[in-house]
KETOR-963549 format. One record per residue (C-alpha): x, z, y; residue in three letters. Coordinates in steps of 0.25 Angstrom, whole numbers, padded with zeros to 4 digits, always signed. Layout:
XZYAla;...
//
This chain:
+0072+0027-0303Unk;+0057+0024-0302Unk;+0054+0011-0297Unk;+0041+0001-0299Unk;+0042-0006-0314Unk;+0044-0022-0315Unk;+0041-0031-0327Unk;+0055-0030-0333Unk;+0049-0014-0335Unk;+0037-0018-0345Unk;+0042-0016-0358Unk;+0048-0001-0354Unk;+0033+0002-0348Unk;+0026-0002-0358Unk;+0035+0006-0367Unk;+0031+0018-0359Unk;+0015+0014-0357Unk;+0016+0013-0374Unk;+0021+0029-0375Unk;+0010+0032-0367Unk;-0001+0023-0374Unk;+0005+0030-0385Unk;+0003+0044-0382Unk;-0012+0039-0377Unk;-0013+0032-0392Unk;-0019+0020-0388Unk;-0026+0013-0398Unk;-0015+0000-0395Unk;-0006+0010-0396Unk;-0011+0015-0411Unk;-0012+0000-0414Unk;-0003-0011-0410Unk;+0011-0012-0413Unk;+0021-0005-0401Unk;+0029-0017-0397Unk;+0016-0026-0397Unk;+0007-0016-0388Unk;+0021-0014-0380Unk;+0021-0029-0377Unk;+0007-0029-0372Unk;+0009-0017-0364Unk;+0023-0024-0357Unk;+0013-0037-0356Unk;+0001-0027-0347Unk;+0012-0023-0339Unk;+0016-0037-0333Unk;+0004-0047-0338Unk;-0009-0040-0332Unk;-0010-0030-0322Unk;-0012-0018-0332Unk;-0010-0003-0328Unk;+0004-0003-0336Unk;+0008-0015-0326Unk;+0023-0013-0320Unk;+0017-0015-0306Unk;+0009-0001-0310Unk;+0021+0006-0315Unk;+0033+0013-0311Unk;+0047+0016-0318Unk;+0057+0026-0320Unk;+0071+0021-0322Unk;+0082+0031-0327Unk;+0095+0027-0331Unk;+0091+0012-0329Unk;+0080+0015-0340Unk;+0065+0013-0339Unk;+0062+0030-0342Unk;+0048+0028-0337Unk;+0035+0022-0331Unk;+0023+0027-0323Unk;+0011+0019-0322Unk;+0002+0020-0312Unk;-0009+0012-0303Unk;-0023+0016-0296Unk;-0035+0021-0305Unk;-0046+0009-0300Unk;-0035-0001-0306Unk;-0033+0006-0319Unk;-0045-0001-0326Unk;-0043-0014-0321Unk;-0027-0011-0324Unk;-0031-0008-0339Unk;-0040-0022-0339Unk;-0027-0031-0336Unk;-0024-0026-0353Unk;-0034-0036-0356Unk;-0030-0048-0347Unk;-0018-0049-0357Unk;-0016-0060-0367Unk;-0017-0050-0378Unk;-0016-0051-0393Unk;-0030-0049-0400Unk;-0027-0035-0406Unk;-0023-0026-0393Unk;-0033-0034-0385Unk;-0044-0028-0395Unk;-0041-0014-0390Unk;-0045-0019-0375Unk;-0036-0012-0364Unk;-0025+0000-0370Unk;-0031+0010-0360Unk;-0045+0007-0355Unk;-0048+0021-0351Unk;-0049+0024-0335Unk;-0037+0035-0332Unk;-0039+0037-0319Unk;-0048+0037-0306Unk;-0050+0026-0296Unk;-0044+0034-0285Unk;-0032+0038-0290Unk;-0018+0031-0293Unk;-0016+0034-0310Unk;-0002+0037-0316Unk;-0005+0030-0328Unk;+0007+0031-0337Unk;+0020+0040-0336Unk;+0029+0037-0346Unk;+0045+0041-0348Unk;+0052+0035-0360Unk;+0056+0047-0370Unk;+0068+0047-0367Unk;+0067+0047-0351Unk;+0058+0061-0353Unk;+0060+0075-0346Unk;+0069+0066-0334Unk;+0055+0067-0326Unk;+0054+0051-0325Unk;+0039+0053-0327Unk;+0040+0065-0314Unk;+0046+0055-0306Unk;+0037+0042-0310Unk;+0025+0051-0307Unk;+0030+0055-0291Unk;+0037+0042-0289Unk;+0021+0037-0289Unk;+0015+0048-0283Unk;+0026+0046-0272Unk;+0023+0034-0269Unk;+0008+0031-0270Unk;+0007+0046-0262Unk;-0007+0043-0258Unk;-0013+0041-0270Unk;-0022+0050-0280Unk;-0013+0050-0293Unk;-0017+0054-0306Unk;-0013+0053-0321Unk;-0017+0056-0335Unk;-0011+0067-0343Unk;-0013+0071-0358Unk;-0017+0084-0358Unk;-0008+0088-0370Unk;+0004+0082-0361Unk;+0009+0097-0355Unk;+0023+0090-0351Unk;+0016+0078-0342Unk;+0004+0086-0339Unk;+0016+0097-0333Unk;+0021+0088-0324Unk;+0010+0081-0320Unk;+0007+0094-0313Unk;+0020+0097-0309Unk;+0019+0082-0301Unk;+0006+0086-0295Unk;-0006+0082-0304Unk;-0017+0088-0308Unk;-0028+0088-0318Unk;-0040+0083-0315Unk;-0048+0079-0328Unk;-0044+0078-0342Unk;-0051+0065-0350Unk;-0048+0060-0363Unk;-0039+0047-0363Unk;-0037+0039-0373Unk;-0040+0051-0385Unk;-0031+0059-0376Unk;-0033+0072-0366Unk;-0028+0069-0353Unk;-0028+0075-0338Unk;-0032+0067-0328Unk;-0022+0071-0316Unk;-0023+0070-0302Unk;-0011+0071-0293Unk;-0011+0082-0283Unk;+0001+0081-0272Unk;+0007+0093-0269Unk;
//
């Protein structure tokens, strides 16, 4: 079941935003103890109105389990989505390293997929498949597009598969990616 996340969903979400962060090696990340940086990132979900916000994110449920999120919200937001870090109460050290990802993604005009994320043990089910056309279904109307690492063959596959395209490849975060642009068929 994919339905719109609530607040009792922030621990999970942050969970899966940290795998992500993780694979990104953000410098918090490298840094700051896990269940502290979880805390923070459960707080940016319901404090402020940061881009890892539950109103911005979706949830696949299976079995009765949270197997996944997808985050996702419209590219002129994303700056001012990534400022809202910083309107937090937060302790001396992770405020020193600014905002966790203060480089722009994605283009003013399109609606970005920030984050897809599956639990490990929720993967090949296609719980990131459906995330993906759950939101492409129902914000029909808008240009999508995402971030792929380039040396991610299995997402980068079915990207495709779904209807994306690359469009440019830049450098995020010390890390190859594809810009992607979602084509309907």
């Amino acid at each position: 079941m994919i339905r719109k996340a609530n607040p009792s969903d922030i621990q999970k979400i942050a969970e899966l935003c940290y795998i992500i962060w993780q694979e990104l090696e953000i410098d918090m990340v490298k840094d700051i103890e896990k269940d502290r940086l979880l805390k923070v990132m459960a707080q940016s979900m319901i404090d402020v109105p940061y881009r890892g916000h539950y109103s911005n994110t979706w949830i696949y449920e299976l079995d009765g389990e949270i197997a996944g999120c997808l985050i996702a919200y419209p590219g002129d937001k994303e700056l001012e989505l990534e400022s809202a870090w910083l309107d937090m109460e937060l302790d001396d050290d992770i405020r020193a390293y600014g905002s966790p990802m203060p480089m722009k993604e994605a283009n003013d005009d399109e609606w970005y997929i920030e984050t897809v994320a599956t639990f490990p043990q929720f993967r090949g089910r296609g719980v990131a498949t459906q995330l993906v056309k759950h939101v492409l279904n129902e914000f029909e109307d808008e240009k999508w597009s995402l971030n792929c690492d380039v040396s991610n063959e299995g997402a980068l596959h079915v990207y495709n598969k779904l209807g994306f395209q690359v469009n440019s490849e830049f450098d995020l975060y010390g890390h190859m990616h594809y810009h992607m642009i979602y084509k309907s068929k």
